[in-house]
PASEBA-1860 file (N, C-alpha, C; in nm, 3 decimals):
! residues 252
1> XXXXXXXX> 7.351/-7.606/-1.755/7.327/-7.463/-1.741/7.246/-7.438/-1.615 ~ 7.295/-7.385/-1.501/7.221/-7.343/-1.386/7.200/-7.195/-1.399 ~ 7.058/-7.154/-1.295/6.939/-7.023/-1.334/7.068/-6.970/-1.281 ~ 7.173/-6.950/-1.258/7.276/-6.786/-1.254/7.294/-6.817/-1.439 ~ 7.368/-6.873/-1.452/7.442/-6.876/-1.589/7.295/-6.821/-1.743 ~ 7.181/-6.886/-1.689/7.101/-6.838/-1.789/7.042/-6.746/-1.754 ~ 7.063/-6.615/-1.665/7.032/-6.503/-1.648/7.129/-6.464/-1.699 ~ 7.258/-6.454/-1.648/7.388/-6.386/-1.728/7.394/-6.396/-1.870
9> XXXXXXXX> 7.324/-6.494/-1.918/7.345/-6.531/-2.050/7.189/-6.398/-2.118 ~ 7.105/-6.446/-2.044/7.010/-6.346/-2.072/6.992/-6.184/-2.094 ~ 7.060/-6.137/-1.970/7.159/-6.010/-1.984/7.206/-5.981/-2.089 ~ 7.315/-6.057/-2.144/7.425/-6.015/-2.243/7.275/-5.979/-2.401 ~ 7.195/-6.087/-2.413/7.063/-6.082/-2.506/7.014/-5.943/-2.474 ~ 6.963/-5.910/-2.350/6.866/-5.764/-2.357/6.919/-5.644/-2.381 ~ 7.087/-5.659/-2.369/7.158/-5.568/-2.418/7.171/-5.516/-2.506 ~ 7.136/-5.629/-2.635/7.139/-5.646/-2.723/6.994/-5.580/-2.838
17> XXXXXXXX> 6.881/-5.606/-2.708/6.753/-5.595/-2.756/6.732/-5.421/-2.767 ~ 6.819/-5.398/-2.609/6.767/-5.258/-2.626/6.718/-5.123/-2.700 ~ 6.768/-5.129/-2.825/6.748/-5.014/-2.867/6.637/-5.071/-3.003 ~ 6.577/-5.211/-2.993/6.496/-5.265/-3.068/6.340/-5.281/-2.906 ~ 6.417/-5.236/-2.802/6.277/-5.175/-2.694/6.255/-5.060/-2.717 ~ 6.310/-4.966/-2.765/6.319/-4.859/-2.769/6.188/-4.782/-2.841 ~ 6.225/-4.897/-2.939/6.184/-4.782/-3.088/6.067/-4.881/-3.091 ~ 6.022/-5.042/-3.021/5.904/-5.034/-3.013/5.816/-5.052/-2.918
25> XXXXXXXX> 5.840/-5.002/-2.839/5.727/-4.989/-2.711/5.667/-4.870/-2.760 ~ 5.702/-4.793/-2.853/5.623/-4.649/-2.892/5.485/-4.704/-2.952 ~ 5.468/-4.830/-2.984/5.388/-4.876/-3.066/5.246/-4.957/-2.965 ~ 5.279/-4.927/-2.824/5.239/-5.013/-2.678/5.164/-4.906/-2.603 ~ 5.081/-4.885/-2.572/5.020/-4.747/-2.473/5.090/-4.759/-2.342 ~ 5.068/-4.931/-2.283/5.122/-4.959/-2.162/5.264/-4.928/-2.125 ~ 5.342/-4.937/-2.278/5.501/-4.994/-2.252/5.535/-4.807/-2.284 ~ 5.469/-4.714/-2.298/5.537/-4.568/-2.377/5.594/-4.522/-2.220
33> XXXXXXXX> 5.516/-4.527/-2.101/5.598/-4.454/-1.984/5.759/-4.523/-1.976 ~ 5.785/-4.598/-2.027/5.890/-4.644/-1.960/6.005/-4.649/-2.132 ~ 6.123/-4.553/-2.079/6.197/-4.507/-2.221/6.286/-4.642/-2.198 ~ 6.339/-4.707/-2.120/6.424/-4.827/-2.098/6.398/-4.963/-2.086 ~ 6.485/-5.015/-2.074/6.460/-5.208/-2.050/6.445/-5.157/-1.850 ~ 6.568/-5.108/-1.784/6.562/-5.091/-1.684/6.440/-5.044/-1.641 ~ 6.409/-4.933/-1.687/6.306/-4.863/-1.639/6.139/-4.924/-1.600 ~ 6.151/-5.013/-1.744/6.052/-5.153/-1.764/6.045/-5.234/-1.606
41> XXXXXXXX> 6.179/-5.293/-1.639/6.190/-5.384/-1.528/6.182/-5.384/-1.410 ~ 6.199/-5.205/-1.367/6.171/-5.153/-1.224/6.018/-5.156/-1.178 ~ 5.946/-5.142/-1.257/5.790/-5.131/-1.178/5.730/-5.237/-1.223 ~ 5.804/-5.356/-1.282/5.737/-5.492/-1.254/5.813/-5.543/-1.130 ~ 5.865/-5.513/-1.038/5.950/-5.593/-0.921/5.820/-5.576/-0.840 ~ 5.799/-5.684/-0.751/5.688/-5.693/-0.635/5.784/-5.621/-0.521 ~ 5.675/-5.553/-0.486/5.715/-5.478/-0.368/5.635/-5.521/-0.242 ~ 5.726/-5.512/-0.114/5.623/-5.544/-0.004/5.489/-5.454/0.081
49> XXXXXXXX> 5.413/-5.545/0.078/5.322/-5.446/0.124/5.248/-5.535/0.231 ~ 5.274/-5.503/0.354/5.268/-5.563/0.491/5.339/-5.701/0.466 ~ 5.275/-5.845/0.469/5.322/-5.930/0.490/5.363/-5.981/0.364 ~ 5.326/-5.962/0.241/5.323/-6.045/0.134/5.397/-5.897/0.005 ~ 5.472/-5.965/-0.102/5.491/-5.876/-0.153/5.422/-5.871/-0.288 ~ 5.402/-5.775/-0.339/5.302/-5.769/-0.443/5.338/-5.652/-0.566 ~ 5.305/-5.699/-0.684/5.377/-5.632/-0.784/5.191/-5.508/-0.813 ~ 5.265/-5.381/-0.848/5.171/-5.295/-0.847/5.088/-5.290/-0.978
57> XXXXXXXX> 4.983/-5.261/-0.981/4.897/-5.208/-1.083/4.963/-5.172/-1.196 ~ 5.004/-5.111/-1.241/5.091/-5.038/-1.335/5.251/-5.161/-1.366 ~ 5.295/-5.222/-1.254/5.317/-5.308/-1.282/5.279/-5.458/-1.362 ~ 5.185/-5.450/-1.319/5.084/-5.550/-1.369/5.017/-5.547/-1.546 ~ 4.961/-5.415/-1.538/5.019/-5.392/-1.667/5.092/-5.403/-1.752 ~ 5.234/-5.382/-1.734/5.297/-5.432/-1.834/5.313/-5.526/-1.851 ~ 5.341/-5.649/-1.699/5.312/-5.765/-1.779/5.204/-5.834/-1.791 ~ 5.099/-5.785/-1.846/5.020/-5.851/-1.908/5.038/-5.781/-2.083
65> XXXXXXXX> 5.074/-5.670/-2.064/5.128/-5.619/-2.195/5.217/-5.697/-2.269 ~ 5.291/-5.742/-2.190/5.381/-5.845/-2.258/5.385/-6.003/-2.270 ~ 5.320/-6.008/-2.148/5.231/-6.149/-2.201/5.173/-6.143/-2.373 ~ 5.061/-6.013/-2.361/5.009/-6.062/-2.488/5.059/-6.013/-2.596 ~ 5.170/-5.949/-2.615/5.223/-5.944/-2.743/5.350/-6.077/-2.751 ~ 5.387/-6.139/-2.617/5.482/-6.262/-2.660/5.357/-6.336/-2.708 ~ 5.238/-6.409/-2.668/5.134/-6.478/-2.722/5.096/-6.448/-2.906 ~ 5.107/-6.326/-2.887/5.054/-6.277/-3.043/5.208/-6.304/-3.165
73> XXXXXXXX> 5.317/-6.251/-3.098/5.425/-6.229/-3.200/5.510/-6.337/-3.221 ~ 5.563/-6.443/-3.095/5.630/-6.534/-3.030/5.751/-6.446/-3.065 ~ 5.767/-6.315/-3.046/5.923/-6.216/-3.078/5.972/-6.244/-2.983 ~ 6.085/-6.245/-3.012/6.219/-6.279/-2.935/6.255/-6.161/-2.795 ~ 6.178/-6.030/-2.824/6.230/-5.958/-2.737/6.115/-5.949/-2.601 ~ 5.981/-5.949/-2.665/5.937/-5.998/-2.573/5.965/-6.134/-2.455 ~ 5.957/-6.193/-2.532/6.000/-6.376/-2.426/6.138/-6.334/-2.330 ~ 6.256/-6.225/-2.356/6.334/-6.246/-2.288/6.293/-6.146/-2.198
81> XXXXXXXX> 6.240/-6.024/-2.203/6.134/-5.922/-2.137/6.131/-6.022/-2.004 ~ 5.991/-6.113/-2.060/5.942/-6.175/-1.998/6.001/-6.228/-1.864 ~ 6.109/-6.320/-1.948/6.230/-6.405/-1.847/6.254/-6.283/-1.726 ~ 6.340/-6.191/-1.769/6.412/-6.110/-1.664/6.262/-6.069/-1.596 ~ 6.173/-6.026/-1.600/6.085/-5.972/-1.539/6.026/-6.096/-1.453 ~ 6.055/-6.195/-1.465/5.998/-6.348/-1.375/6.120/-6.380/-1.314 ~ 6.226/-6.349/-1.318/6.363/-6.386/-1.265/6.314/-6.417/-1.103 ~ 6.269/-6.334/-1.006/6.297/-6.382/-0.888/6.193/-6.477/-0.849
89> XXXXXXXX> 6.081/-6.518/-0.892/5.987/-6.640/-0.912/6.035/-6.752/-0.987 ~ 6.123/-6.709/-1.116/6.219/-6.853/-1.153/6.307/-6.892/-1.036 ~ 6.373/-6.843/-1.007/6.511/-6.834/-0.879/6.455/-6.942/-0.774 ~ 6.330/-6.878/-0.741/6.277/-6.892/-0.611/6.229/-7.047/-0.630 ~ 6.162/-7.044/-0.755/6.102/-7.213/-0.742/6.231/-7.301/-0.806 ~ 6.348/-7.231/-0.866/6.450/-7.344/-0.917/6.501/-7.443/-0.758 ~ 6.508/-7.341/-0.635/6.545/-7.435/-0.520/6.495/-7.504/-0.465 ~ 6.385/-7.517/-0.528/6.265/-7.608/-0.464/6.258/-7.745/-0.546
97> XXXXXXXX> 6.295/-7.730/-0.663/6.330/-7.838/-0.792/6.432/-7.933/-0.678 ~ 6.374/-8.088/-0.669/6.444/-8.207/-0.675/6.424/-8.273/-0.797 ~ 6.568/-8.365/-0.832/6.530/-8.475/-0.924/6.653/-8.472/-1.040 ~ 6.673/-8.517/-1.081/6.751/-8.545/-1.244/6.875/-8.432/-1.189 ~ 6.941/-8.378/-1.298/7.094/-8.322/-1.291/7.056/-8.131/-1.306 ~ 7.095/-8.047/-1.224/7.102/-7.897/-1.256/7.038/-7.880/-1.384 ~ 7.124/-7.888/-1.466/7.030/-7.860/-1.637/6.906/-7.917/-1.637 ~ 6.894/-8.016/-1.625/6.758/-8.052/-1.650/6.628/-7.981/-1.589
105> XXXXXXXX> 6.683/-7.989/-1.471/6.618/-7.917/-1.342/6.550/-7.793/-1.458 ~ 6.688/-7.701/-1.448/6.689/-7.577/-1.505/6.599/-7.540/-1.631 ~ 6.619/-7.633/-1.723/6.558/-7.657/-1.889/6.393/-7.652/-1.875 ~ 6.368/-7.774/-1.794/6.231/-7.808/-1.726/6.178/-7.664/-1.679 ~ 6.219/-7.607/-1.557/6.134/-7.496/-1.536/6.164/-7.407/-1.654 ~ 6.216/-7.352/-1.687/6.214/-7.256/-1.807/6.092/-7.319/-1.926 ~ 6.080/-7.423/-1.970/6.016/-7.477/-2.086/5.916/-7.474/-1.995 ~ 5.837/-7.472/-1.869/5.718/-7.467/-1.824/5.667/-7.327/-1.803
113> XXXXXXXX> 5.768/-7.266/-1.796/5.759/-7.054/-1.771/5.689/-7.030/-1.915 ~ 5.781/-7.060/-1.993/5.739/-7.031/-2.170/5.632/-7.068/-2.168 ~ 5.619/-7.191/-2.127/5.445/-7.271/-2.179/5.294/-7.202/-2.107 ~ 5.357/-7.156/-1.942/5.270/-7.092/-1.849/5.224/-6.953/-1.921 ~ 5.336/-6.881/-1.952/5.268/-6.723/-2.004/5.194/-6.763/-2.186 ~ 5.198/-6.871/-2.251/5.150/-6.854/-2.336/4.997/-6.915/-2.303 ~ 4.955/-6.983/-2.147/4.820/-7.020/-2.153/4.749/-6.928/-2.072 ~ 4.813/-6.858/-2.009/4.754/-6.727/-1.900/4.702/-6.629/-1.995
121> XXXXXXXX> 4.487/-6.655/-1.975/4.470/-6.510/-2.015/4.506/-6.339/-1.963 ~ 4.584/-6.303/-2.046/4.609/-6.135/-1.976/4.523/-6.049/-1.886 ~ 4.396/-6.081/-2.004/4.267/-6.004/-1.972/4.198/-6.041/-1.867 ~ 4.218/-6.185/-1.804/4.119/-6.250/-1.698/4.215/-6.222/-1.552 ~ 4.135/-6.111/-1.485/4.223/-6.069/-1.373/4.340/-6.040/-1.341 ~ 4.366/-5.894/-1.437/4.469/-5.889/-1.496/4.569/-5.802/-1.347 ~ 4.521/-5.758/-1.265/4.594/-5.725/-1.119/4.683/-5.849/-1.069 ~ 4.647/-5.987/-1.112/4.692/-6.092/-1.044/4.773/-6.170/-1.141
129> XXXXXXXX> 4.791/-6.148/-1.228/4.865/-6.193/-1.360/5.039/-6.273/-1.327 ~ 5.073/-6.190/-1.206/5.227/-6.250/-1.187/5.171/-6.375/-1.102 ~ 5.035/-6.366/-1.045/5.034/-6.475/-0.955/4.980/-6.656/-1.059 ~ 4.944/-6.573/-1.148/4.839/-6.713/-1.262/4.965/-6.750/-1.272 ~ 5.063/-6.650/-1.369/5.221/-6.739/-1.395/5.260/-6.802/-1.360 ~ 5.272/-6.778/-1.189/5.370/-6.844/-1.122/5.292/-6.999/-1.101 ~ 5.179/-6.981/-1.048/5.093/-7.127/-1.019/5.111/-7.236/-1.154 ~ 5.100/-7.157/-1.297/5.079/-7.244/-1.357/5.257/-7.282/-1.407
137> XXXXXXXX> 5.336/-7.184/-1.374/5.499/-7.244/-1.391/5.492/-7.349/-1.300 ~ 5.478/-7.326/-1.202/5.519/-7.449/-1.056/5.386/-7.556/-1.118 ~ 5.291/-7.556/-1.149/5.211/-7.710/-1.178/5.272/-7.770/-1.291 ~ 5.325/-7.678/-1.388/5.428/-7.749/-1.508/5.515/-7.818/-1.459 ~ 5.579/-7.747/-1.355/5.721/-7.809/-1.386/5.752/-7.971/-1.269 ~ 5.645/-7.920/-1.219/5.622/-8.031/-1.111/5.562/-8.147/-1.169 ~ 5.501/-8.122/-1.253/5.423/-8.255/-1.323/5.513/-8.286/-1.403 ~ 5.606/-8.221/-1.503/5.702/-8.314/-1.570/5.804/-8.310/-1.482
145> XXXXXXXX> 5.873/-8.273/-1.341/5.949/-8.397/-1.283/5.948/-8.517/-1.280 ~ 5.816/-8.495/-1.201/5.719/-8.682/-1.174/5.696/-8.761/-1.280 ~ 5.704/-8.684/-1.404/5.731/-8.784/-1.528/5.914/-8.808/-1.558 ~ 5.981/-8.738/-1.532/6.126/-8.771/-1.545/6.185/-8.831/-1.423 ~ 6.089/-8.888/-1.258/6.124/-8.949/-1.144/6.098/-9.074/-1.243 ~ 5.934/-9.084/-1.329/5.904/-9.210/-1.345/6.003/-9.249/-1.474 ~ 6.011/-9.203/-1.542/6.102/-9.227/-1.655/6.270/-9.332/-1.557 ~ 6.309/-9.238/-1.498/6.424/-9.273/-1.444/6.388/-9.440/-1.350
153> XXXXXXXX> 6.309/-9.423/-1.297/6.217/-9.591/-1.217/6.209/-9.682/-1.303 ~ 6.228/-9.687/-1.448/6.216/-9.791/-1.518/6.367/-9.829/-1.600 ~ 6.444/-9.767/-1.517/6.582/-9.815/-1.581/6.620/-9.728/-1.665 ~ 6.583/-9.558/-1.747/6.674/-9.527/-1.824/6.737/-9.422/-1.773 ~ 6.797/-9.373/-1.648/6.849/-9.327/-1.574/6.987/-9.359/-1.554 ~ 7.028/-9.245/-1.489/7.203/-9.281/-1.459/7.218/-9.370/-1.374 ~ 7.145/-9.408/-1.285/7.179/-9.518/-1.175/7.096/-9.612/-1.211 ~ 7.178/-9.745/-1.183/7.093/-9.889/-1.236/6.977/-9.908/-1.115
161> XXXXXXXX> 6.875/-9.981/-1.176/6.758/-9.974/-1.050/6.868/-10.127/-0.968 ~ 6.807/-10.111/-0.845/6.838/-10.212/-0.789/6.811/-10.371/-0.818 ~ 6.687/-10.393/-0.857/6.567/-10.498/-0.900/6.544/-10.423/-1.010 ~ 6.605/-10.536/-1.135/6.586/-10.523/-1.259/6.428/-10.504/-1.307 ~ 6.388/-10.444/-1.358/6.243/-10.458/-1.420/6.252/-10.576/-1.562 ~ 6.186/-10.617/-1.547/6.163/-10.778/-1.649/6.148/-10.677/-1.794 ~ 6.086/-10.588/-1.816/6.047/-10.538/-1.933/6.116/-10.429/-1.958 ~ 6.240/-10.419/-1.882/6.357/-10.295/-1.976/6.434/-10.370/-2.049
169> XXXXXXXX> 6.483/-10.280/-2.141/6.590/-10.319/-2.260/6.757/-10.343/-2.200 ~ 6.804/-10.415/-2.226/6.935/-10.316/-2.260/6.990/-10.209/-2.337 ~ 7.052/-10.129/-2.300/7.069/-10.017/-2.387/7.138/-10.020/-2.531 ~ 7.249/-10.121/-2.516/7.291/-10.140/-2.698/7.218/-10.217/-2.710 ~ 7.100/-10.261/-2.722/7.006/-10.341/-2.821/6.908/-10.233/-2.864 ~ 6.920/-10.185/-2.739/6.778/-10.058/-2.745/6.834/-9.938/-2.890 ~ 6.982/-9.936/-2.852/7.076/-9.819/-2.981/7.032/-9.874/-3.100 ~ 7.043/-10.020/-3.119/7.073/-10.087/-3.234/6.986/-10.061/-3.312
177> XXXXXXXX> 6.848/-10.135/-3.262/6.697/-10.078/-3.310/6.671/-9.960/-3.348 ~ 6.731/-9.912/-3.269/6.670/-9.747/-3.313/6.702/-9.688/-3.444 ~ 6.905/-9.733/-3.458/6.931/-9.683/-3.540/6.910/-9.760/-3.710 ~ 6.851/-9.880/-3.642/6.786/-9.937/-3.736/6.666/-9.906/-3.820 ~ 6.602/-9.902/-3.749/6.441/-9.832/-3.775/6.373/-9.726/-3.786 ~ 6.487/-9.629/-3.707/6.434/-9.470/-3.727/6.548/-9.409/-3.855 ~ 6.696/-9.444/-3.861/6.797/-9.373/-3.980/6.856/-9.303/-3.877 ~ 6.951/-9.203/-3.938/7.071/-9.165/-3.862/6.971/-9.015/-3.814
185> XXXXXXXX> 6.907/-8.997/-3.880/6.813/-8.829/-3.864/6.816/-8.847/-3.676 ~ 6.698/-8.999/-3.618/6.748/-8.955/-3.450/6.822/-9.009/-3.435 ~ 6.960/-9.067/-3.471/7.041/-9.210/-3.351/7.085/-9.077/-3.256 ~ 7.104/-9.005/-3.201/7.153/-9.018/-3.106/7.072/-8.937/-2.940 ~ 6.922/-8.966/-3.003/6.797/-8.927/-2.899/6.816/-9.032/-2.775 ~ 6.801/-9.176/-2.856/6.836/-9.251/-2.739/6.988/-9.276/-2.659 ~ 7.086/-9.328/-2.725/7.193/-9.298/-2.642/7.173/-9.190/-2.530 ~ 7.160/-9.086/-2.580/7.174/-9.026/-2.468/7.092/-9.014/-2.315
193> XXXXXXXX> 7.010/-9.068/-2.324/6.926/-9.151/-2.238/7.038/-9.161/-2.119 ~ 7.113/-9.242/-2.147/7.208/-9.288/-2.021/7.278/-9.195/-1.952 ~ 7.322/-9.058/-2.013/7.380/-8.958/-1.959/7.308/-8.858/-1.907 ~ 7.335/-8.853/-1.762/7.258/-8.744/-1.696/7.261/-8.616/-1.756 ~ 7.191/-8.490/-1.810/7.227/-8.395/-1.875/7.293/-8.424/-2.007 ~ 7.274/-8.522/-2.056/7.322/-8.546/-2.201/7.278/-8.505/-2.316 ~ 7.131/-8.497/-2.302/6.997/-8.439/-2.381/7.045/-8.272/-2.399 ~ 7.058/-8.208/-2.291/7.093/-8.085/-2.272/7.228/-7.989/-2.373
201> XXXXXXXX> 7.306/-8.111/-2.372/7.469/-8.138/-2.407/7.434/-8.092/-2.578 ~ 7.344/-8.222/-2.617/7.321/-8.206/-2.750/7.227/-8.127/-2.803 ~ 7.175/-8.018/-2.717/7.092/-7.929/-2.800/7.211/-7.829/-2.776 ~ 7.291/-7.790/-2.689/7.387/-7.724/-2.703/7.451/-7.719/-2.830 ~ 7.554/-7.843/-2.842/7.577/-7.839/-2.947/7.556/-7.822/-3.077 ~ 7.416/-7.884/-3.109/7.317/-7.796/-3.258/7.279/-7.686/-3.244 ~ 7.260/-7.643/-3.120/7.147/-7.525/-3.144/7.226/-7.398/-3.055 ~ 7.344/-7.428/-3.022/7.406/-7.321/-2.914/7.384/-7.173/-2.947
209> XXXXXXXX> 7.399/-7.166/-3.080/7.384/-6.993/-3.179/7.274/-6.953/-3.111 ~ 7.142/-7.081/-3.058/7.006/-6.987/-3.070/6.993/-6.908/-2.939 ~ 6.904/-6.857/-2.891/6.864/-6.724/-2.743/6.820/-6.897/-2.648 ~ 6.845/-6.863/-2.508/6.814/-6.938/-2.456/6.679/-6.989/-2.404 ~ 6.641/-6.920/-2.428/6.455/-6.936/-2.454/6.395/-7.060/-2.567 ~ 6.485/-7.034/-2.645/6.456/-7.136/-2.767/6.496/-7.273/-2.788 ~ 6.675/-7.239/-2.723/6.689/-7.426/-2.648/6.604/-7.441/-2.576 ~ 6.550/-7.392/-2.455/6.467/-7.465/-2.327/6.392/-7.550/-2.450
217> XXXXXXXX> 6.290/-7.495/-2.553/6.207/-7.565/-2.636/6.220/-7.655/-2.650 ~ 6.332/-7.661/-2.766/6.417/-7.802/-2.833/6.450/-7.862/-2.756 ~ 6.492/-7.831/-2.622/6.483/-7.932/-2.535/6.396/-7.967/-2.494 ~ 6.338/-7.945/-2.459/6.190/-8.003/-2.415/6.080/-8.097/-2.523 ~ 6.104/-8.067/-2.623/6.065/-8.173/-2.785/6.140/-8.270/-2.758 ~ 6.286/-8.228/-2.755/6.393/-8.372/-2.793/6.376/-8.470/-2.679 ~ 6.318/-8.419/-2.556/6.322/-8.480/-2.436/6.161/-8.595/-2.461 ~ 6.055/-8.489/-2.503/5.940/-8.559/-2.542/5.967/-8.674/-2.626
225> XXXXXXXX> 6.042/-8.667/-2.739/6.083/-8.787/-2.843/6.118/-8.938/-2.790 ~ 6.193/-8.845/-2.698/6.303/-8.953/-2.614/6.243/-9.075/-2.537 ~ 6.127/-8.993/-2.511/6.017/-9.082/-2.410/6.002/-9.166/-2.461 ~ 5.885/-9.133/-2.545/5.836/-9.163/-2.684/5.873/-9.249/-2.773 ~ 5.982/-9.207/-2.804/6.107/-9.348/-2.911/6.129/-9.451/-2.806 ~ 6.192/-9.412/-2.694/6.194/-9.584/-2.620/6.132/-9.647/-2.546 ~ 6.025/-9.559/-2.543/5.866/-9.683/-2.486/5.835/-9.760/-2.611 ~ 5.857/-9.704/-2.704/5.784/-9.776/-2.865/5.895/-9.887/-2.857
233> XXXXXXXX> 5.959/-9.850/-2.888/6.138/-9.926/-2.900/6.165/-10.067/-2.767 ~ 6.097/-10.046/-2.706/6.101/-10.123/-2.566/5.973/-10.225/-2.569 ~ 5.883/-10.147/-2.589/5.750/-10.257/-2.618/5.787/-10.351/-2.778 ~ 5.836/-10.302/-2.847/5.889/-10.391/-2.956/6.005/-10.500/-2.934 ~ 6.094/-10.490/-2.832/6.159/-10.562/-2.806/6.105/-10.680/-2.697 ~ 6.037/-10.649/-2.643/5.984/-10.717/-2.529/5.928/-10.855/-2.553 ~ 5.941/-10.947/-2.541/5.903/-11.085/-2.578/5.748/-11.083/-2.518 ~ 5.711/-11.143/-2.675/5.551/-11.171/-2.622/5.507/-11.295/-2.549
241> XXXXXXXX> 5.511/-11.305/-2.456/5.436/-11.426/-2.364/5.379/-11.525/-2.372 ~ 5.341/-11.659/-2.438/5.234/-11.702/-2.465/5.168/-11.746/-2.337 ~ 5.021/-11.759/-2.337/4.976/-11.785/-2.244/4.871/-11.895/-2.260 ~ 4.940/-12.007/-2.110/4.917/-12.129/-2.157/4.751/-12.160/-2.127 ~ 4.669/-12.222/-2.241/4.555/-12.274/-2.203/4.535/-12.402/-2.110 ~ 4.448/-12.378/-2.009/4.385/-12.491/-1.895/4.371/-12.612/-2.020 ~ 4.440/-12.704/-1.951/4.386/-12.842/-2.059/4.232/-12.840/-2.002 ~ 4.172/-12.930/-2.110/4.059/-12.979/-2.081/4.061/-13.124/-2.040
249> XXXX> 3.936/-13.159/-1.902/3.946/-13.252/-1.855/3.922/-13.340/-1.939 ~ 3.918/-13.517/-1.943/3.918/-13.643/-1.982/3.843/-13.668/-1.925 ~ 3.696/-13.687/-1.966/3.653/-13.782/-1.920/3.682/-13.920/-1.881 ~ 3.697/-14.001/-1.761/3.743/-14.164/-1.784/3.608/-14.261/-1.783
END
């Protein structure tokens, strides 16, 4: 899923939301000027003002308005609010994303957007609120690349490392175990390990019904597991070493 397809997909959702914005932003002091989703979405856009562009006061407002009722409710209409109203700061840092396959890319920043507006206080400098987001989206998503560069450096990546690492598995031994020891509930966390965007594939498939806000999640858990199950799974397979003691000298 690349950031066009999960905006379009997002769209078809707020369409949906609209007339459930309607009837409750009446319940919002911040959200009552604005009778629409559009109308919403127009005075959160940053506008330029000399060199830098900057989203206005009243802009700012709302989203911090909506920051803290997605924090308080985790409602569905807020979080996608949210999304479209961060759209050109998602956009902007998705081209900056190296590493792993489009989806992942994609999944990753979204599951760090979600995670960013739920740790941003509203109330703490609330004029600058699109700017906390964005810093703390881009330190998310950048720090779990560098954990999915290192993940991929130890062999469970689509491309074989060049120089085997002594302490990776093979992968059907690594399946075997798993589905040995964990039951059929995860076998197929690890397999998919080997397929670039494979992880992605299979939350699709279970979870496709849900808003796309809510896969990024499950993906982002199933991805955590994944780690998780075959570092455990890998250090269990790994032959323990013995290590030989210095004889002791003979006296003659």
């Amino acid at each position: 899923m690349l950031v066009n397809e999960f905006f379009a997909t997002l769209s078809d959702e707020l369409s949906l939301l609209a007339p459930r914005y309607a009837a409750e932003r009446l319940g919002h002091p911040a959200l009552v000027p604005y009778p629409t989703i559009a109308a919403l979405l127009d005075v959160t856009k940053a506008r330029k003002e000399g060199k830098k562009h900057r989203v206005s006061l009243e802009g700012a407002a709302v989203l911090c308005a909506l920051v803290d009722l997605h924090r308080r409710t985790r409602a569905r209409l807020w979080g996608a609010l949210l999304l479209r109203a961060f759209r050109p700061m998602i956009r902007a840092t998705a081209k900056r994303l190296v590493g792993g396959s489009g989806d992942e890319r994609v999944a990753l920043l979204l599951a760090s957007f979600l995670e960013a507006v739920l740790r941003v206080d509203p109330r703490r400098d609330s004029p600058r609120i699109a700017m906390y987001v964005r810093q703390a989206t881009r330190r998310g998503v950048f720090r779990e690349l560098r954990k999915e560069r290192t993940w991929e450096d130890v062999g469970f990546g689509e491309d074989a490392d060049l120089c085997l690492d002594p302490a990776t598995v093979e992968p059907p031994a690594l399946r075997g175990v798993w589905a040995r020891g964990r039951g059929q509930k995860g076998h197929e966390i690890v397999p998919v390990a080997q397929v670039r965007g494979g992880l992605w594939l299979l939350v699709r498939r279970h979870h496709g019904s849900l808003p796309a806000d809510q896969q990024a999640r499950i993906y982002r858990r199933l991805q955590q597991r994944r780690r998780r199950a075959a570092e455990r799974l890998r250090d269990r397979m790994t032959p323990t070493r013995a290590v030989a003691r210095p004889e002791t000298a003979v006296s003659s």
